[in-house]
Structure formats: C-alpha cells, structure tokens
C-alpha positions, 0 to 999 in steps of 0.5 A: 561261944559262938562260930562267928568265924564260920558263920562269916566264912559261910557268907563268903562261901555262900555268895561265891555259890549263888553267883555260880549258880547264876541265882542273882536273887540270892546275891541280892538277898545277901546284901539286902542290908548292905552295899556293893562298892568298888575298892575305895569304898564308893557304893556302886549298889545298895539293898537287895534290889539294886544288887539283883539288878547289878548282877542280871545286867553285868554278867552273863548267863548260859542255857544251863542258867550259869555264867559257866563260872567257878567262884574261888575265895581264899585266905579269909582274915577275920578280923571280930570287934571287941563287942562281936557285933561287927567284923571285917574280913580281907580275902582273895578271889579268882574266877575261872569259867569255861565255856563252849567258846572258852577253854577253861581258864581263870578270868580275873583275880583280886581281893575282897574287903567285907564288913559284916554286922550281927543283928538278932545273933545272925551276921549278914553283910554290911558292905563287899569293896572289890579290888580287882588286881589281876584280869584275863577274858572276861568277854564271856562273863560279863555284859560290860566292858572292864578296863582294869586299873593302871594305878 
C-alpha cells in the first residue's frame, strides 16, 4: 500500500522549505495545477506563474537570497477519499524570522486547508486556502500591508 500520507506531508514540508529558501519558483511549481486562495476558498492565484508572481511581489527577499524566515507546519489532519485520488489536509503554521533589524520572533500564525489530487501515482496540490488568525511584525517579511481580520 502506498504512503500517501507521507507523500502529502512532504508537500507540506516541501513548500515551507522552498518559501524559506526564498526559491518562489519551487512555490510556483508546487501549484502548477493548483490555487492559492484566501480562507473562503476565493483564488487570489492560479498556475505556476501566477503563484511565482504572487510570491516575488509580496515577500521579501534578503542578500543571502531568503526572506530570513523560518516556515513551521504542524498538526497535519489527513483526511484521504475513498477512492485515493483526492484528500484533504487541515494543518497549522507559524512563521518566525529574524533580521539584522528584527530580534528573532514569530510574525504571524494561522492554519492551512489544502486539497491534494493524485494523478499517474503522484499527489500535487489542488488548492492552499490560508486562514491567518494570529499576527505580529511582518514589515520585514512581506511588501504589502496586511490588515488582519476582525471577524
């Protein structure tokens, strides 16, 4: 029987390591057949592309090539159908950074909600809903302004 759990997990793990490595590309390659939307299921972007896009205009980059982050996804509910084609997986994140300006410290939490499909026995990512809940100083991490959610 297949991981598929630790091949979904790996996506997980994979995607926090490309956006710390500052390697956008990577993040756009992970969601060549997927979206990035916010926590209603709205897509902000789509394809490989458009997602390399989203990342080089929104987040930072140091002279060492990184955003100086530090990507941590925990608590991974895998949830596989019926059928092993599809699954879905509700997880946590929390990013610290530390710059020459910034002591180190965590800058915003929240939690995913991704949607996986396997084609040809390989899982890739469908769609990444992002659910930001917690925040701190992210002036040193992103290019835009982020006003967090009242709800």
């Amino acid at each position: 029987m297949a991981d598929h759990r630790g091949a979904i997990e790996n996506l997980l793990y994979t995607y926090a390591e490309a956006i710390d490595a500052g390697d956008y590309e990577a993040i756009g390659a992970l969601f060549a057949h997927g979206a990035i939307a916010d926590a209603d299921g709205t897509p902000m972007v789509v394809g490989a592309q458009a997602v390399t896009a989203l990342y080089t205009s929104t987040t930072r980059k140091y002279p060492d090539g990184t955003p100086r982050s530090h990507h941590v996804t925990t608590n991974p509910l895998i949830e596989i159908a019926d059928d092993e084609l599809s699954a879905v997986c509700r997880s946590r994140f929390t990013v610290f950074q530390q710059t020459e300006e910034l002591p180190l410290q965590p800058i915003i939490a929240g939690s995913y909600t991704d949607t996986f499909e396997q084609v040809d026995g390989t899982w890739r990512f469908v769609e990444r809903r992002m659910r930001p809940t917690l925040y701190g100083d992210l002036s040193k991490h992103l290019l835009i302004d982020v006003t967090p959610n009242q709800d």
